[in-house]
N, C-alpha and C positions, 0 to 999 in steps of 0.2 A: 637708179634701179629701174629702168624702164620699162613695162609690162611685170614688174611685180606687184602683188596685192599690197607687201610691206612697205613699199614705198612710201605709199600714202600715209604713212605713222613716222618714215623715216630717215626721207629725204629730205632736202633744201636747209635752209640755215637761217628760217629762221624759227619762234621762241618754241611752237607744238613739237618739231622736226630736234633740237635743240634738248626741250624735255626726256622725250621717248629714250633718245638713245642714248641720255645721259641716266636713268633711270633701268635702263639694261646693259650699262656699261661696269658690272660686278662679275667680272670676268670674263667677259666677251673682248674682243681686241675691236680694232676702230674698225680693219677692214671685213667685220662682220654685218657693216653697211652698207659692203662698196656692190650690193647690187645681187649678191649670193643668196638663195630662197630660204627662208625660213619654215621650218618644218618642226610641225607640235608632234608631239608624239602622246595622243590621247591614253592614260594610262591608270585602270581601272585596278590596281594595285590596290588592295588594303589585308591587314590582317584579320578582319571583322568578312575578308571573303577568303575563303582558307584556299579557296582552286586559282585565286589570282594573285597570292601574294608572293610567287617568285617573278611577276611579269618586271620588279624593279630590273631584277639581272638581266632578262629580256629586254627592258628598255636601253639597256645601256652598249648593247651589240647594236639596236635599232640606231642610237646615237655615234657609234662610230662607224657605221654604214655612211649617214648622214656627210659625218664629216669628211670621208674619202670621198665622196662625189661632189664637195664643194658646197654644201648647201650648209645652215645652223639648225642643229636642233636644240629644242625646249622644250623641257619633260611635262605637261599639261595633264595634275592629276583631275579625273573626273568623276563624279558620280559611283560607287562601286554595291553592285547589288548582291549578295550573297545568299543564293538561293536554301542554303542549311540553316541560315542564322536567322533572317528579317521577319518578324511578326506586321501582319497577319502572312503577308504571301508577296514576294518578290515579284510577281507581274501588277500589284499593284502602284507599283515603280518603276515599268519600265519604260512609259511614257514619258513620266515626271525624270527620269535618267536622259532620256534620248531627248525631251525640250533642252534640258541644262546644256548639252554635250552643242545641241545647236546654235544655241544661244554664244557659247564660249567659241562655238569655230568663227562664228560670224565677227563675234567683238573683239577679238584677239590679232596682231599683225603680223598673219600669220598666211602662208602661200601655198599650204599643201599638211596631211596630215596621216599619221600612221596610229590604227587603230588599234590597239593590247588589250583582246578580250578572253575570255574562256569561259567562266562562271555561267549559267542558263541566260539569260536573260541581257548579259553584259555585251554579246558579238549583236543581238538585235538591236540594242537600247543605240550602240557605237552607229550600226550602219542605218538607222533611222535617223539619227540626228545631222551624219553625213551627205545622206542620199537629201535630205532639205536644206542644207548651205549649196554644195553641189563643189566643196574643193576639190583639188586631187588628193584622192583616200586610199589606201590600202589600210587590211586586215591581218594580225598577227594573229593567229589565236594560241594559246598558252598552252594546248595541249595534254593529254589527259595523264594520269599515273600511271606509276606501274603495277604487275599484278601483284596483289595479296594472296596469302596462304592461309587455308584456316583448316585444323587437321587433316593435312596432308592436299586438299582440293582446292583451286582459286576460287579466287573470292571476286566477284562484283558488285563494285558500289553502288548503292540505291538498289537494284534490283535483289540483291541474297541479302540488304534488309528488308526489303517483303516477303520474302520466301521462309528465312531464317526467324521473324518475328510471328508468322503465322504457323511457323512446328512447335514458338513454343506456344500460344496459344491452343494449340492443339493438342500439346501434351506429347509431344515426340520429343523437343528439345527441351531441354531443362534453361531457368533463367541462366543459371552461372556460368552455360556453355557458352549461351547466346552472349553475353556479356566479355564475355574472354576470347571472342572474336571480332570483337571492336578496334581494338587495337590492331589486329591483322589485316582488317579492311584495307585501310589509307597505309598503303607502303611509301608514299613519296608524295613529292610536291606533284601540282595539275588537277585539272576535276575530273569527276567520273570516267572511269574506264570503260562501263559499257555503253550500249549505241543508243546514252541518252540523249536530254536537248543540249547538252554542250556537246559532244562530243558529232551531234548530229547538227548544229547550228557552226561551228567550224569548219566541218565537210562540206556542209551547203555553202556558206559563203566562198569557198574555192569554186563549188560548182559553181555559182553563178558568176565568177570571177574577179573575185574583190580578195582575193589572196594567192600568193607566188605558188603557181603551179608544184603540187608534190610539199606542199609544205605542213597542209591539216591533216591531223593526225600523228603526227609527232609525238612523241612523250613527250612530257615538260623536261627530267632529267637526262636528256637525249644531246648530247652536247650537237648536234643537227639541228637542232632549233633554234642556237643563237649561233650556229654559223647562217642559217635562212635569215635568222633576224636582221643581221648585216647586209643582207643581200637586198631584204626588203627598204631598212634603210637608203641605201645606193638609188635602187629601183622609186622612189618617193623623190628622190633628186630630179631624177629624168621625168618621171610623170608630170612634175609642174612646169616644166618645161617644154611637154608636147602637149600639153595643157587637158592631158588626160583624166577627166572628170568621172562620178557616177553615172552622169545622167547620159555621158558618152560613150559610157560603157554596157549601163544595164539595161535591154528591151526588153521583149518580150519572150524573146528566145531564149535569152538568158535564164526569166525565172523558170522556163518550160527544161530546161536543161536542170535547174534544181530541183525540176519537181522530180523528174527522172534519176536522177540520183540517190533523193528522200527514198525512193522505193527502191533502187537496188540496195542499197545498205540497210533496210529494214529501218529506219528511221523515225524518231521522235513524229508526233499527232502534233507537239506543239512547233514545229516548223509550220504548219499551215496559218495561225494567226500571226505569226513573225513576218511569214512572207509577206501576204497580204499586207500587212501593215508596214514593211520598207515599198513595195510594188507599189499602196498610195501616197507616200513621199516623193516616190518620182513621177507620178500620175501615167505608171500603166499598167495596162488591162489585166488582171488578174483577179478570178473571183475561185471561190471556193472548188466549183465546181470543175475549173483545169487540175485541181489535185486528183480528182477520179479521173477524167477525160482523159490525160498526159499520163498517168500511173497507175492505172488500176491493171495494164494488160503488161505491166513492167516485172520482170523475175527477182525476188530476194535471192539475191547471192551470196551476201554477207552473212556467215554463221555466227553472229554475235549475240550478248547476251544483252535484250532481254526475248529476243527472239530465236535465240542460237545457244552457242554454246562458249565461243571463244572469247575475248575482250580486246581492248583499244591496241594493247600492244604487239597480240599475235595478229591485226588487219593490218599495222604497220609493217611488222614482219613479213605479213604476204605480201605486202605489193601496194598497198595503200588505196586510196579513191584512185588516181588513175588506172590503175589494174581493172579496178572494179568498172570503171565509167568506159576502157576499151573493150568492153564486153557487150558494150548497149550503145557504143558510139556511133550506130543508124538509127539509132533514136534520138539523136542530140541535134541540137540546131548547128550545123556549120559556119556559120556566121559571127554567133556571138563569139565577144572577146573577152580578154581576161586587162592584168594590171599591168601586165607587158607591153602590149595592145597584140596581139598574136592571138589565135582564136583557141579556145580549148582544146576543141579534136586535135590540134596540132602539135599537142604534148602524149598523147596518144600511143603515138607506133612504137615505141619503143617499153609499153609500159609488159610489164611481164605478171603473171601470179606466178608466186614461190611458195606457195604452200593451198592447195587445190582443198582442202578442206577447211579451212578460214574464207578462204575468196571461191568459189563457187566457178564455172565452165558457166556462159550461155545456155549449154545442152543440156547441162546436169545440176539446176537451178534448186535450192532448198526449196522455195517455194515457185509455181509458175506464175502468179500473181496477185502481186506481196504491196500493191499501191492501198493508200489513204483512200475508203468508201466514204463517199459521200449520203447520205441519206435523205429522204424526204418524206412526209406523211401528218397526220395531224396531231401529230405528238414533233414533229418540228418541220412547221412551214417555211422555215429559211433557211435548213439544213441541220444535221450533225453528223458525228466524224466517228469512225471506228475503224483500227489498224488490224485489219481481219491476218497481217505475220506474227500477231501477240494475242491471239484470240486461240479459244477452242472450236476445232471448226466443228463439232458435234451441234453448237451453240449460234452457231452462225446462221440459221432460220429455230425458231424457237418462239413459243408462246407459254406465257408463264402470269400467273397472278402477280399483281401490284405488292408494293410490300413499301411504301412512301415515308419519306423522313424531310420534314421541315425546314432542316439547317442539319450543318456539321453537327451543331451540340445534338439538337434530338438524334439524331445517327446512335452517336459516341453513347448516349444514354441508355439506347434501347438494343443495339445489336447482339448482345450476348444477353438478352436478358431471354433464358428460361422457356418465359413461356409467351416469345413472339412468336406469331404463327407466320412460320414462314419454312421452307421446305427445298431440294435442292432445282427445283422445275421456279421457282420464285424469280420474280423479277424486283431488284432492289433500284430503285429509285430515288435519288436525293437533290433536293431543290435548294436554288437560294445562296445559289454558287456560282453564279454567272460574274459578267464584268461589275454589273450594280448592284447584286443580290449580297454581295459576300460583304464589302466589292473587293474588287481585284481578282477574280477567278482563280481561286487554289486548284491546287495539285491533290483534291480528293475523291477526284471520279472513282479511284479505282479503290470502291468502300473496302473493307476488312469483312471475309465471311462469317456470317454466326457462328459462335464459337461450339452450338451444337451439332452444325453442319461440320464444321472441319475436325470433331471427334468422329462422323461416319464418314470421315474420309473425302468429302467433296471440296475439291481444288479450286472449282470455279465455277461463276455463275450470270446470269446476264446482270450488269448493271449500267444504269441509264444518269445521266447526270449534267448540269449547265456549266459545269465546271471542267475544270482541267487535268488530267494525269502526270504522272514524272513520265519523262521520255526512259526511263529506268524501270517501271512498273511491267506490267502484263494480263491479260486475260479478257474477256469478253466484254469491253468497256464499249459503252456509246458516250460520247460526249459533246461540249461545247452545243450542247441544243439550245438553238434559235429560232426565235427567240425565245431569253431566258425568264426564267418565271418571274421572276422582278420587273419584267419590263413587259410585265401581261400577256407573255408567251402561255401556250396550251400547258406546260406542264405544270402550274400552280394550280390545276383543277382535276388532275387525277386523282382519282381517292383509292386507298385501299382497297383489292379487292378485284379491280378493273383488270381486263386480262388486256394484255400487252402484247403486239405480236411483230417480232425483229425479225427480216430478212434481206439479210445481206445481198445475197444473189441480184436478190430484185433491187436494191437499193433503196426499201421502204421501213419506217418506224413510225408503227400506229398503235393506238390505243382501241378496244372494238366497244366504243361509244359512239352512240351519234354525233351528229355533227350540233345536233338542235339541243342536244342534252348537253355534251360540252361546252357551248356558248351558254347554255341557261348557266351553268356551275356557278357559284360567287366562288372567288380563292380564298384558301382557308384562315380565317381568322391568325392561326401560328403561324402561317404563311408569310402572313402582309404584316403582323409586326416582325419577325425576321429580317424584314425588307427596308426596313426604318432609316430615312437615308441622313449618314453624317453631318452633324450641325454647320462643320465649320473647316477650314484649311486645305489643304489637298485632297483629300478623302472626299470631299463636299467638291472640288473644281472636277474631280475624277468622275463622280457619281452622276453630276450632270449631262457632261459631255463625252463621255464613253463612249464608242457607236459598240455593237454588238460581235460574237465571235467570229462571224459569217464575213466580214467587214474588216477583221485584222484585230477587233478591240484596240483600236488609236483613239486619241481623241480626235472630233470632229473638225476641232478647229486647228488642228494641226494638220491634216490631210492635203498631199501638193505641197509643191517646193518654196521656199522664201528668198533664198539665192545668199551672195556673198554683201552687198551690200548695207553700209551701212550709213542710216540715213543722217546722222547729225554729228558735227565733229567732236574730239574728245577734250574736253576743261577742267 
């Protein structure tokens, strides 16, 4: 087998060479060593993740792809994170996902590898632990459901239950309605249908090229998706063969071409800490601030929800990402390539929209500029993020009194309580929700309104927070501010009261305190035990070595590649 990696586990005769293949000879035939690539098929399959548990049938198109171009596939379950199910919060795993996933590409003999994600966190955790072996990798993602109906109107997952849980709190929907539309949400296998972090962490990894042109966005029950699957299989054959790698594929251009994409499809906040933290895997340049630079002047064309109006199946229907990305294809890098090796723009000219109110005209853009704001000011000296296509623009410069909660539980304790003083000009602000704060940075930036507020009607309001949103949510969210208050960042010293002052335009979030009075602050007593960090296990390796949202939230010592090698033979 010469120039294969499995060689090394499964050539010659004698007793290592001898073991190996006699120890995967349970229905492999003899000449599944005579030199043919072996290819894992990474596969994040489980029932405990309800969006990835039809990738089994997915893997099994990927394995007969495999075997028409001559190579062996071996189904490699890995890690599987279920962003509806894992307590406390599924990004506090997806490091500890993406080490494992690297770990097993490296020690495994194995020459190439296809990746089966969908679930939030699942298509990151795969291409971070890829992009640091550095094999030949492609991405399948599993694709979203189809639409639900709930009297008579679709339904969007994760986003119409924020919507739908906030009328009934508000006393417009009754529990029993809300409840009897549970069941109408999830029509099918796949996750989220609208333009959350699956369904926008899918998209991106085609833009940036780690998936078969035209294939993200798929429905899961789209019988197109395991005929692609086979394709991509086949296509895994030949990559290891022109030895076409991550690190050969993804520059700079690449992620610039995903950031451009992230803003024509109105896309997920948490694509920003994803990228960054696959871009430091491969060691290139990419900081926060290319997310405004590269997208801020980029048009939302995508009418989806939680910024729109349609879901995952009617932007398949229109025409898909390439439809969308032949709209803005002079903004793309010409250069970078995909898994084919053939450059993106090159799937381009023939891409059509078939439905002009789903996918949007260049001319006639739902928004003219729909990119991830960057922020700066003394309420976050290292940045934070706000997706001004899921914002009220009313809200988008805005000064409002403080209104501070300690942790999730003070939140949850006090936001409908009566007699907080708080009003719809308020600025709600919640600490203690960063990478080290929480840890693992949840999905609760986007607080729940006082429940006296949304009896007078008020939909939205500015809220400030070190933590994360669902790519599903909406409204006037700042987040991921760095640094976080856990790590002695400015907002563990806001107090009550403080006026706040957000403008988007300018790209500033400040607090209108001095600078001499903010540094005087001590952080609040509730604050710092909040902040109490894990005695022991993962939670304690996490809490150490975390770098900040600004950074990707990787761990520190995972950042940069490790490669294929491995140092010491196997006994």
């Amino acid at each position: 087998m010469p120039g294969l990696r499995s060689s090394e586990w499964y050539a010659g005769s004698d007793r290592n060479g001898y073991i190996h293949r006699a120890w995967m000879r349970r229905g492999l035939p003899e000449h599944a060593f005579d030199g043919r690539p072996h290819i894992a098929i990474a596969n994040t399959a489980s029932d405990l993740t309800p969006c990835n548990a039809h990738l089994n049938e997915v893997a099994e198109s990927v394995k007969q792809g495999v075997y028409e171009a001559g190579g062996i596939p071996l189904n490699l379950p890995v890690v599987s994170l279920g962003e509806t199910l894992v307590r406390p919060t599924a990004m506090l795993w997806r490091n500890m996902a993406a080490m494992a996933i690297e770990e097993m590409l490296r020690a495994n003999p194995i020459d190439g590898v296809v990746l089966l994600g969908g679930c939030d966190k699942t298509i990151p955790a795969l291409l971070m632990g890829a992009a640091s072996v550095d094999l030949p990798a492609v991405v399948v993602p599993g694709g979203p459901m189809l639409t639900g109906t709930f009297r008579g109107q679709p339904l969007g997952c994760g986003t119409d239950v924020w919507r739908l849980s906030e009328e009934v709190r508000a006393g417009t929907l009754s529990q029993d309605q809300f409840i009897r539309s549970e069941s109408s949400m999830i029509r099918s296998r796949g996750h989220c249908n609208t333009m959350g972090t699956a369904s926008t962490m899918g998209l991106v990894a085609e833009a940036l090229g780690m998936v078969l042109p035209g294939l993200a966005g798929t429905p899961a029950p789209d019988s197109r998706l395991l005929e692609r699957s086979h394709e991509t299989g086949r296509l895994a054959v030949e990559m290891v063969a022109q030895g076409r790698t991550p690190s050969s594929l993804l520059e700079r251009g690449s992620f610039l071409n995903a950031i451009v994409a992230l803003a024509a499809i109105g896309g997920s906040t948490n694509a920003v800490v994803h990228l960054l933290a696959i871009a430091g895997r491969l060691g290139v340049p990419l900081t926060q601030d290319d997310f405004d630079a590269t997208g801020s002047g980029v048009p939302l064309l995508v009418d989806l929800q939680p910024a729109g109006r349609f879901l995952m199946e009617d932007l398949h229907r229109a025409g898909g990402l390439l439809a969308v990305l032949q709209q803005v294809e002079d903004l793309l890098d010409p250069t970078a390539i995909t898994v084919t090796g053939r450059p993106l723009v090159s799937y381009l000219a023939g891409a059509e929209i078939w439905d002009r109110e789903v996918i949007r005209v260049r001319t006639e853009p739902l928004q003219p500029n729909a990119g991830i704001a960057v922020l700066y000011g003394n309420l976050a000296p290292d940045g934070a993020v706000i997706k001004p296509a899921a914002a009220s623009e009313h809200l988008l410069q805005h000064r409002g009194r403080a209104v501070v909660f300690d942790s999730i539980e003070d939140m949850h304790a006090r936001i409908d309580d009566p007699d907080l003083e708080v009003d719809a000009d308020s600025v709600l602000v919640l600490r203690g929700c960063g990478p080290k704060g929480y840890p693992g940075m949840p999905e609760v930036a986007n607080m729940p309104l006082p429940k006296k507020l949304l009896e007078q009607g008020v939909r939205d309001m500015v809220r400030i927070c070190d933590g994360r949103m669902s790519g599903t949510a909406y409204g006037t969210v700042v987040l991921h501010v760095s640094p976080e208050a856990a790590a002695g960042g400015p907002l563990a010293r806001v107090e009550t009261g403080d006026v706040v002052v957000l403008d988007v335009p300018n790209r500033t979030l400040s607090v209108d305190v001095t600078a001499a009075e903010l540094d005087a602050r001590p952080a609040d007593p509730a604050t710092v035990q909040a902040f109490a960090a894990p005695a022991r296990g993962w939670e304690r390796l996490y809490v150490d070595h975390v770098t900040q949202a600004h950074s990707g939230a990787d761990l520190d010592f995972l950042q940069g590649a490790s490669g294929t090698s491995v140092s010491r033979e196997s006994h």
